[in-house]
N, C-alpha and C positions, 0 to 999 in steps of 0.2 A: 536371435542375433544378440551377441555382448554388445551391453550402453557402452561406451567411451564415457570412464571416470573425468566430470570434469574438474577442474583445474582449480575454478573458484566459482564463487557464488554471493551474492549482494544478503543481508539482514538487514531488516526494514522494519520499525515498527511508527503505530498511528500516536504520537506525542500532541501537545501544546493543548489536549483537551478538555481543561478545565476552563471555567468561566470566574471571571472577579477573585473573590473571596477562595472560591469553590476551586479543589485540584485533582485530576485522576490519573492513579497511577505516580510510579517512583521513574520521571522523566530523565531525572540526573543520573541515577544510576545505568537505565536503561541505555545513557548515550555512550556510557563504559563498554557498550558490548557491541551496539547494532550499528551497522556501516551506513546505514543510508533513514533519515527521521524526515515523516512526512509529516507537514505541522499545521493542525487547522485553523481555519482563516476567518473565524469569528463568526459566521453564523451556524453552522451547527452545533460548534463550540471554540473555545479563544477567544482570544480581546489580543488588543496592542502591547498589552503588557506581557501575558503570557506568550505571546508570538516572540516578540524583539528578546523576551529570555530566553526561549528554548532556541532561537537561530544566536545568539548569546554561547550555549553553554555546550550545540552543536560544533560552532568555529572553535570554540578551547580545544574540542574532542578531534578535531579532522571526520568529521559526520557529514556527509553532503545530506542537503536539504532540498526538500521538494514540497509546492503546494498541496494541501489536502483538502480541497473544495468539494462541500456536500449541500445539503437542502440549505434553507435559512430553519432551522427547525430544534431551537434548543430544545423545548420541553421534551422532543419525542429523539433528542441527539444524533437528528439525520437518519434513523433507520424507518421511516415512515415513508411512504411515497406520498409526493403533494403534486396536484395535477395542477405542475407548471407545460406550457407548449416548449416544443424543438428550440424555439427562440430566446423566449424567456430564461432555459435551463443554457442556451451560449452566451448572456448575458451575464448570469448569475456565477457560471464559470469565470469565465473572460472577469469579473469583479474581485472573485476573491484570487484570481494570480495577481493581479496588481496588486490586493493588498498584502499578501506574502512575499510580492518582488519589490514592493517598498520596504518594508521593514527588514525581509534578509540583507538587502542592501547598506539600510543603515547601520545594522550590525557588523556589515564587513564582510558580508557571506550568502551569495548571494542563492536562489533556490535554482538548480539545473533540473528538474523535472517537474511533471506534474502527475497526482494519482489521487482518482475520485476517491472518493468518501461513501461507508452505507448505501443506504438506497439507492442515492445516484449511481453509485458505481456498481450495484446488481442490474439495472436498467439499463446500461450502454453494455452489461455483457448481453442480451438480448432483446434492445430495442434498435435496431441501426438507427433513426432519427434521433436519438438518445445519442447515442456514440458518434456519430457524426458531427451531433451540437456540439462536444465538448472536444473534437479535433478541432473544428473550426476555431474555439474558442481559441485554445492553443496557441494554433499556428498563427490566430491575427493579434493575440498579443505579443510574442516571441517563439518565432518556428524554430528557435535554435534550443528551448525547452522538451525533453526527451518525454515518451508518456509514459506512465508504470501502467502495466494493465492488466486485470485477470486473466491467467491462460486460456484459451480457450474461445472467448468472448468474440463477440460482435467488433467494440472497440477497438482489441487488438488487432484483428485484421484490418480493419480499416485504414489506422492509424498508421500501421504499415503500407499500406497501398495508395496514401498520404503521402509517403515520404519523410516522415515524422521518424527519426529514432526513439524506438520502440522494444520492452524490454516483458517480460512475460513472467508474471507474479504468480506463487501457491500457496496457502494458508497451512502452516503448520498448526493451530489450533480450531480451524473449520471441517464439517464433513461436505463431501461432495453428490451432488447429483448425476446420473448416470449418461448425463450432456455433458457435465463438466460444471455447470453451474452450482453454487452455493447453496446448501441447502438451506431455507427457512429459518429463523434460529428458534422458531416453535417447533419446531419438528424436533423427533430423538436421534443422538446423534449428529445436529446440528456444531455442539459445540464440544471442541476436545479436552475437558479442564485439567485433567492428569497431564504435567509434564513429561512425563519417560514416554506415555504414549503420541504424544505429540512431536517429540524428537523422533522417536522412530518413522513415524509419518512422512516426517518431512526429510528426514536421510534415504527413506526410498524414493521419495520424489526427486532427490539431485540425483540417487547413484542409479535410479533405472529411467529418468526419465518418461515416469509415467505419473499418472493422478490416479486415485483408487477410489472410486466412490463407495460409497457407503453398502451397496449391493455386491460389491467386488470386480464393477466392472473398470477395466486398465484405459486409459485413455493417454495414449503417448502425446505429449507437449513439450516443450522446451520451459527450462528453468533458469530463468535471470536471477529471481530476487525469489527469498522468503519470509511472509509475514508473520508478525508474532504481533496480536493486538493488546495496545499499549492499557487497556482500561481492564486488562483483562486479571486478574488479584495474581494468577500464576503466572504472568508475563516474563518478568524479572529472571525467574527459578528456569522459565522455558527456554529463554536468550541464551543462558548462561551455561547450559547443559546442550542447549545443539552446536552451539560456539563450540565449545569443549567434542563432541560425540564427532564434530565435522572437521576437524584437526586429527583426530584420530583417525579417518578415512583419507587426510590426503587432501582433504577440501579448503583451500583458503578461503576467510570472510574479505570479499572486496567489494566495493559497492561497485554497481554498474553504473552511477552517470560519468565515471571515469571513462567509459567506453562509446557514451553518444558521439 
């Protein structure tokens, strides 16, 4: 059966993640390209300063902004699992949307979605007490905040069966597991660092609406958003070429919390 070319498609990448002193990745340039910046909320990485400038430099851009809540885990920058309970991890949630929906605020710009971080956000694609905890979080601090969520995932269904507007993320720079899950980033083939082949990736993810994992198996999903992570040295060069390669397909960059 021919996919139905869609129309448009949201670019997303993971900003505000340096700490103090400390900066990762070219933020300002990246907001020249990607339609929608999720901005971390200080304890996996961010502070108040880098937060209020990237939702700052977002509003200049027309960037919608969303929280990017992960572990509290600078040293290990959230991709470690820490055995917090169901509770603890709606808590920890539910903590950093406040602190990203105070400060987009007093920027002038407020954040319309939410989308886990790292570890956490491998866990709620396959923990449902995971993904559960962090709809709830959600929906008891503002249910009108939309959730970005790995395709495929635990979270995403749920969050949908929530009632929550719910939008369906794919990694132009990650390899897939033949569930749909992320692969390890120890594993080979975890990470994509050539840009031309990460474009390519992620233009057959919009125009056939499928995921291809790493063994070659197709796994049809729907495509809201694609991510390009922000820490990544070729992010910039990846942005700025799938921007460009999805133009030429027909594909507009729009962000989707124009659509919750």
């Amino acid at each position: 059966m021919t996919a139905v070319l869609p129309r448009a498609v949201d670019l997303n990448a993971d900003l505000g993640e340096g700490f103090g002193a400390y900066r990762i990745g070219d933020d300002a340039a990246l907001l020249e390209v990607v339609t929608s910046a999720n901005v971390a909320c200080g304890l996996h990485a961010g502070d108040p300063e880098i937060m209020a400038e990237t939702f700052r430099l977002a509003k200049a851009g027309g960037v919608a902004v969303g929280a990017h809540p992960g572990f509290p885990d600078l040293w290990g920058f959230g991709r470690r699992v820490l055995p917090y309970s169901a509770g603890e991890i709606e808590r920890l949630i539910a903590y950093q949307i406040g602190a990203a929906a105070a400060l987009s605020a007093l920027a002038g710009h407020p954040i319309t979605y939410v989308k886990l971080h790292g570890a956490l956000a491998n866990l709620a694609v396959a923990d449902s007490d995971v993904a559960a905890a962090s709809i709830r979080a959600i929906r008891g601090v503002d249910a009108s905040l939309a959730c970005l969520a790995i395709a495929h995932g635990r979270q995403d269904r749920l969050a949908r069966d929530a009632g929550l507007a719910t939008f369906s993320e794919v990694y132009a720079d990650r390899g897939y597991l033949d569930d749909g899950r992320l692969m390890p980033r120890a594993q080979p083939g975890a990470f994509v660092h050539d840009p031309a082949t990460a474009v390519e990736r992620a233009c057959r993810m919009v125009l056939t609406g499928e995921i291809v994992s790493v063994a070659g198996k197709a796994l049809p999903t729907s495509v809201d958003s694609i991510c390009v992570h922000g820490d990544n040295p070729t992010a910039l060069v990846t942005a700025r070429l799938l921007r460009e390669r999805l133009a030429v397909e027909g594909v507009a960059l729009v962000s989707f919390a124009g659509k919750a």
